[in-house]
Every structure is written in C-alpha cells, then in structure tokens.
C-alpha positions as CSV (number, residue, x, y, z in Angstrom):
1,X,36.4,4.1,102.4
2,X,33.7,3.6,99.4
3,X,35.1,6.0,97.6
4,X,38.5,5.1,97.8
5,X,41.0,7.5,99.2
6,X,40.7,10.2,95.9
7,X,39.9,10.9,92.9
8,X,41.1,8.8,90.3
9,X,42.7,11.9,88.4
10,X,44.8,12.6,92.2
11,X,45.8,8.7,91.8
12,X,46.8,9.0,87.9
13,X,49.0,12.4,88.4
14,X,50.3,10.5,91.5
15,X,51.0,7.4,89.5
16,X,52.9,8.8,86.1
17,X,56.1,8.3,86.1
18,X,57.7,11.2,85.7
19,X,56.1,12.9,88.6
20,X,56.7,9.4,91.2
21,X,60.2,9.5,89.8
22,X,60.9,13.4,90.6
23,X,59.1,12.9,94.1
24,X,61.5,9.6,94.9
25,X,64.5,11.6,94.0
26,X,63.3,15.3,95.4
27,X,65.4,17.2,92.4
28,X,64.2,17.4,88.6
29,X,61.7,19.4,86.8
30,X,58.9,17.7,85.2
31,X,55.6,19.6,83.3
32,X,52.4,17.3,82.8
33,X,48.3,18.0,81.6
34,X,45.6,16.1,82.6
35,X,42.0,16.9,81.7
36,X,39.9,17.6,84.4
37,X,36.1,17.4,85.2
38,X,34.5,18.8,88.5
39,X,34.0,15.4,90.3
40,X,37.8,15.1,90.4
41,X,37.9,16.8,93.9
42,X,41.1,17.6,96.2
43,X,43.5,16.9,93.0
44,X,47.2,17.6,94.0
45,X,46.1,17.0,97.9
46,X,47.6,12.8,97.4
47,X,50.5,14.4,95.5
48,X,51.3,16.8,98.5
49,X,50.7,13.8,101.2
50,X,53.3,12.0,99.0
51,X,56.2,15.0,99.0
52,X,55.5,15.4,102.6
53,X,55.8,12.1,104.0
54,X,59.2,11.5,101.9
55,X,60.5,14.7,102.3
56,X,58.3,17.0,104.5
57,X,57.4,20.6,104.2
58,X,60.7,22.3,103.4
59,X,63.1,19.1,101.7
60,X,61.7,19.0,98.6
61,X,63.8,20.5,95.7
62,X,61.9,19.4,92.7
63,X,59.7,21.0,90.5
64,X,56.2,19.4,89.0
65,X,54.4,21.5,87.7
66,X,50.4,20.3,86.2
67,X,48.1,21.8,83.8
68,X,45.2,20.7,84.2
69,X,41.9,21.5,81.4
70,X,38.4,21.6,82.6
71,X,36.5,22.1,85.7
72,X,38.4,21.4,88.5
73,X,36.0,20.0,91.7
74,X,36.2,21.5,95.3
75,X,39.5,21.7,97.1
76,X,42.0,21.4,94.0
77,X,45.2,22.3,95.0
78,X,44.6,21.9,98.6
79,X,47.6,21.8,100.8
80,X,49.7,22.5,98.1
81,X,53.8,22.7,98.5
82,X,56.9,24.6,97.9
83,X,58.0,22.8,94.4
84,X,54.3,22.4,93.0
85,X,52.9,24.6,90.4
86,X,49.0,23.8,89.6
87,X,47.3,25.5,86.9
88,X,43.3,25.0,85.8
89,X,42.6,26.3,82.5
90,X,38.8,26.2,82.6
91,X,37.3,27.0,85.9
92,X,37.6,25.6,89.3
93,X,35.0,24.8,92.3
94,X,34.7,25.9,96.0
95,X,38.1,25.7,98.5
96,X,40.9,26.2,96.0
97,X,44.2,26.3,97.6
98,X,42.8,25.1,100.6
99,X,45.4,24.6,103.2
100,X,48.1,26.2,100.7
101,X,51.6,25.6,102.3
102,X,53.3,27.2,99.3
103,X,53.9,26.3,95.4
104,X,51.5,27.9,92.9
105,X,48.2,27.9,91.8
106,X,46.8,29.4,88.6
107,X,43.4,29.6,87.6
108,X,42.6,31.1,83.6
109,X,39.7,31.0,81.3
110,X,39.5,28.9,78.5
111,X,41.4,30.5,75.4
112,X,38.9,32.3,73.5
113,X,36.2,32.6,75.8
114,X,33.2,35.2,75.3
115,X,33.1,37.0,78.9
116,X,34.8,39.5,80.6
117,X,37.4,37.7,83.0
118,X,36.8,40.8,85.2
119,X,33.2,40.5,86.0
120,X,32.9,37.0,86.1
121,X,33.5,34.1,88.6
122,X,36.2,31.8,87.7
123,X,36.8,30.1,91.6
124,X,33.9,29.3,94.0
125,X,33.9,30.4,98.1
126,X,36.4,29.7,100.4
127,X,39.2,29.7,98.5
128,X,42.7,29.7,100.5
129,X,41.0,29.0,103.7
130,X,43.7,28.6,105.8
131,X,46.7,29.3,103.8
132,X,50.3,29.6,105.2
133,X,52.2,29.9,101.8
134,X,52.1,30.3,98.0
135,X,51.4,32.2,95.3
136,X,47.5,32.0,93.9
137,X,46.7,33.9,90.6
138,X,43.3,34.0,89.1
139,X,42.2,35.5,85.9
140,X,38.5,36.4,87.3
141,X,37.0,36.8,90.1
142,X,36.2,34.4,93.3
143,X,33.4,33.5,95.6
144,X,32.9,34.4,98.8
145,X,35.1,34.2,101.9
146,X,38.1,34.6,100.1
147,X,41.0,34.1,101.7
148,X,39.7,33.6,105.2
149,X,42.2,32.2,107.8
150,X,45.0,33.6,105.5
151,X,48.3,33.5,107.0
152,X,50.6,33.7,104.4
153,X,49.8,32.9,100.8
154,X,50.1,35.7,98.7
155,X,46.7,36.0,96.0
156,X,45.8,38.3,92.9
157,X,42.1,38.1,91.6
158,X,39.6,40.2,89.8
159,X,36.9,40.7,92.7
160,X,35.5,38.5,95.8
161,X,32.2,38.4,97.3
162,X,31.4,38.7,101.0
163,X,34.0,38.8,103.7
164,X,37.2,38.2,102.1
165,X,40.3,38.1,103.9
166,X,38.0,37.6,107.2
167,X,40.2,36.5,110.2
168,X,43.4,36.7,108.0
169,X,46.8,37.7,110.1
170,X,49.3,37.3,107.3
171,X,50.0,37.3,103.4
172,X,48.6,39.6,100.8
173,X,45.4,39.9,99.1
174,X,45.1,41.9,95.9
C-alpha cells in the first residue's frame, strides 16, 4: 500500500484519545474538530472499521461526534455507524455518506459566506450511494446521482442534479 491504508486525518481522529478510549469501552460521549483539506479522503471510513470490528453494526453505545473545517475529499463519512455524528463546515467532495449504515452526517457553509446555500453546490455526485441507515443533512445542494442505491438513509438537501434517488428501494429523500 503506497499510500498507506488512509488519510492521515482518518489515522489522527482514530488515534486521539478520547475517541480510541470511547470505542474500547462502547459507552461515553466525546465531541472533537479537526481541520480538513480535500486530499483527506474516506475520513471516518477507519473509525467505522474500528467500531465494527470491536463491536459490530448494532453493539456500539457511544457517541463521537467530529466537526470537521474545510474541504472534505471524496467519500467522507463513508460507511458511517449508529453512534457517529460527522459534520463538514466548508464543503465536501464526491460520495459522501457512501455506504451510510446509520449515524449522522452534516454538511454547512462556512459562517458568513456570500452565496445562496439554496442555489449552490455544497456536496459533489454520488452522495449516499448505497446507504442502509442514517440521517444526512446538507445546507445546499448536491451533485448528481444523489442517493442512488438508497435503502434506508434518510437525506434533506437544497437540490440534486441528474437521477437522484435512481434505483433506491428504501429511506427518504427530501
């Protein structure tokens, strides 16, 4: 693996304290930030590997919950679990949510920004391809193929582009 197994923000998050502590135990509550910058790619997916080997998909009882500030890179928050709550303020790239088993993802503008949140792009395509679970919130709109594959995550967003919800059997989109 030349590029190591992820990001090194994925392996920082994964290595504080607080959060390895909350994981090893399964109960506690624990809020972090981390800037982000859009080469950080599939941050949260090593922190979900991690709940799910020790406690798999429905064990876990704890609550981390990461702000992240920046531009998240693609996949952030993919395969995300009950007991995570991941939250971008900034903008994030293509396949957010990816995978999404439950948990929350948020994505917001930067306070004080100078565009209507309504008419402009704030996550790329693909976003919640294949999601069974969660809650996904964005304050704009998405790319396209929103939501495709959907079974079960529940989304809110300002607008998609082409073929949203395509092929999606469960959940809600609004």
């Amino acid at each position: 693996h030349i590029n190591e197994f992820s990001s090194d923000l994925d392996r920082s998050v994964c290595a504080d304290s607080d959060v390895a502590k909350i994981v090893e135990d399964g109960v506690g509550e624990v809020e972090k930030t981390f800037p982000i910058k859009n080469t950080d790619r599939s941050v949260g997916a090593m922190l979900s590997g991690n709940i799910a080997r020790k406690w798999g998909n429905k064990g876990f009882m704890g609550k981390i919950g990461v702000t992240f500030e920046g531009s998240a890179g693609q996949s952030f928050g993919a395969f995300n679990l009950p007991g995570m709550k991941m939250k971008v303020v900034g903008e994030a790239n293509d396949y957010v949510g990816k995978g999404m088993h439950g948990g929350e993802i948020g994505v917001v503008p930067v306070e004080g920004h100078r565009f209507d949140a309504s008419e402009s792009s704030i996550v790329g395509n693909a976003c919640l391809y294949g999601a069974t679970g969660g809650d996904f919130h964005a304050n704009g709109r998405a790319g396209e193929r929103f939501c495709v594959r959907n079974s079960g995550a529940y989304a809110v967003v300002e607008g998609t582009g082409d073929h949203c919800c395509e092929y999606m059997t469960g959940g809600v989109v609004v």
